[in-house]
C-alpha positions in Angstrom: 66.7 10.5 -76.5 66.8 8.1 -73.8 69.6 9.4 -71.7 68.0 13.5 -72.0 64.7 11.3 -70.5 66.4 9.7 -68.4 68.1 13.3 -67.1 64.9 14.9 -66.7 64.3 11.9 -63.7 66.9 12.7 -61.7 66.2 15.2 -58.6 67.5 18.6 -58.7 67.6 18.1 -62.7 65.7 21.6 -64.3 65.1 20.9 -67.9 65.2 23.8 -70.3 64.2 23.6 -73.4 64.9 27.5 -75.6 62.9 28.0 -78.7 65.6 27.0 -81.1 64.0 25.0 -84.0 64.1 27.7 -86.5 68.4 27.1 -86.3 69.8 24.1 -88.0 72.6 22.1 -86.3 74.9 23.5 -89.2 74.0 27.4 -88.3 77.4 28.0 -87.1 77.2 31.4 -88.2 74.2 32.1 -86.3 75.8 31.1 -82.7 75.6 34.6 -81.4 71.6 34.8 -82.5 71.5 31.3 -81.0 73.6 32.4 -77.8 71.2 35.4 -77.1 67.8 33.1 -77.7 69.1 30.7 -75.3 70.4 33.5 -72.6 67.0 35.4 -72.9 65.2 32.4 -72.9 67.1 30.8 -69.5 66.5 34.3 -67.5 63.0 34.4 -67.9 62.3 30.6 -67.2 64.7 30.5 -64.3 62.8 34.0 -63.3 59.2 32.7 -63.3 60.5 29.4 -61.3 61.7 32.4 -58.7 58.4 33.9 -58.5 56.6 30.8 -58.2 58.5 29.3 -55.4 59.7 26.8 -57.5 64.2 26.6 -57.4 65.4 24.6 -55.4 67.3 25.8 -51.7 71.2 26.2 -52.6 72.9 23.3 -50.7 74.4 24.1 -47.6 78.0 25.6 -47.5 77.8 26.3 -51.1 76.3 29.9 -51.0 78.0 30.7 -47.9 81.3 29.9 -49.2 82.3 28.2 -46.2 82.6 24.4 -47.9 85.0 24.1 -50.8 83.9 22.1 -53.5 85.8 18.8 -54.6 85.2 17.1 -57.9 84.5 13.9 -55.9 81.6 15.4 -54.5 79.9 15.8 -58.1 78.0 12.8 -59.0 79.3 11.3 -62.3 77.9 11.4 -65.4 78.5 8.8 -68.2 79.9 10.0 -71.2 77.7 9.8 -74.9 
């Protein structure tokens, strides 16, 4: 719980949360209902942050396609 707190902190960081507490970690079975929640879910969230101004600008060169992107230019995340 710390380190998904501590996520939320950092800038550019869009937490998400679907409404998947009916499913059980075990509910292996379910992953496409799961899948489809958390698809349905992330479209509508990321839409109303749209409407409301609220994404972020893409960074420059990335949505042009005129910088290539290098693993060393992701920041690095420790590992759980």
């Amino acid at each position: 719980m710390d380190a998904l707190e501590r996520a939320k902190l950092i800038p550019g960081c869009i937490y998400m949360r679907p409404p998947i507490d009916p499913y059980g970690t075990l509910d292996f079975v379910k992953f496409d209902e799961i899948y489809h929640v958390g698809y349905e879910y992330g479209k509508k969230f990321l839409e109303a942050m749209k409407g409301k101004g609220l994404l972020p600008a893409v960074a420059p060169g990335v949505a042009d396609g005129k910088r290539e992107f290098r693993r060393t230019m992701a920041p690095r995340r420790a590992s759980i």
